[in-house]
C-alpha positions in Angstrom: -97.0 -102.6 -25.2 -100.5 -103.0 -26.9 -102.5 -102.6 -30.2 -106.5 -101.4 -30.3 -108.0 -101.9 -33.7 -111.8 -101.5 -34.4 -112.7 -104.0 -37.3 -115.6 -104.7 -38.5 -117.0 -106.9 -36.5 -114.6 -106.8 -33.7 -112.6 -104.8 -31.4 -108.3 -106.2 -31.8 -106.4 -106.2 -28.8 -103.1 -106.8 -29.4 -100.4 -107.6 -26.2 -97.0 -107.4 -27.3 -94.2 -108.8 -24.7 -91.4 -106.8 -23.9 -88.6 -106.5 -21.8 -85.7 -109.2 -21.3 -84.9 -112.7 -22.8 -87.6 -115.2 -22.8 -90.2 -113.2 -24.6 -93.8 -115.0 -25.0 -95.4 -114.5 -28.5 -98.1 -111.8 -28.9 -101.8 -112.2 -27.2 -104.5 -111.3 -30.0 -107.5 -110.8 -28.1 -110.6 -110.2 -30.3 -113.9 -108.9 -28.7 -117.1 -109.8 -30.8 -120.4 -108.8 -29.7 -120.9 -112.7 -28.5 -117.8 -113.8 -27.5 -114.5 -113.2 -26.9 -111.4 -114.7 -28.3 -107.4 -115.0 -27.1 -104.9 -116.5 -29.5 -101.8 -117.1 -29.4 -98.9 -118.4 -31.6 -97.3 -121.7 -30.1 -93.8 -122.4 -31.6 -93.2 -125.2 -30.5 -96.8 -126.9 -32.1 -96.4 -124.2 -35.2 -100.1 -123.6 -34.6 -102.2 -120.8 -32.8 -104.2 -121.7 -29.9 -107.7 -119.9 -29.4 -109.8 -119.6 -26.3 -113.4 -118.9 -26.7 -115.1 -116.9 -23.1 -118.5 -115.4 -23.2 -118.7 -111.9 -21.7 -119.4 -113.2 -18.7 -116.3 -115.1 -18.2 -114.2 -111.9 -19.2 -115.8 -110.1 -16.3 -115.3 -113.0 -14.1 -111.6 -112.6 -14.8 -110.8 -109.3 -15.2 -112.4 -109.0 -11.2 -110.6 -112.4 -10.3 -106.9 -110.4 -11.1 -107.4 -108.3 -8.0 -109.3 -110.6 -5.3 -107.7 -113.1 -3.1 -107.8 -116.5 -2.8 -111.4 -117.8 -2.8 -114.5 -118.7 -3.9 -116.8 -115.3 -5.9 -119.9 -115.3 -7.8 -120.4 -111.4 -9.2 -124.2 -110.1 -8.7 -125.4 -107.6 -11.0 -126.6 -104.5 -9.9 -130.1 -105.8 -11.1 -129.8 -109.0 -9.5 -132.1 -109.9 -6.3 -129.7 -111.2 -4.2 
């Protein structure tokens, strides 16, 4: 299950685990118009962890999730080469 809230200054994604034992805590991803942000809670540290990608990292990714093993560079449609 998931959350979209439009703040401010940000777009909230929120990814809530569900299902069977072993649950992970929820993933607050926050889009800014730099950056992007993914916290989550760690129990075990009683602290949330943040990671900090650019937009361009978050494209990266989200095209890394269906490629195979390898080595990619994205070129924009733009792009000369």
């Amino acid at each position: 299950m998931f959350t979209i809230e439009h703040e401010f200054d940000s777009t909230v994604i929120t990814l809530v685990d569900e299902g069977a034992a072993h649950l992970q805590e929820d993933v607050i991803v926050n889009a800014f118009s730099e950056c992007v942000t993914v916290e989550q809670f760690d129990p075990t540290t009683d602290k949330t962890l943040r990671l900090t990608l650019s937009h361009a990292q978050v494209r990266d990714l989200a095209a890394a999730l269906d490629l195979p093993e390898g080595i990619y560079r994205l070129v924009g449609e733009d792009s000369e080469t």
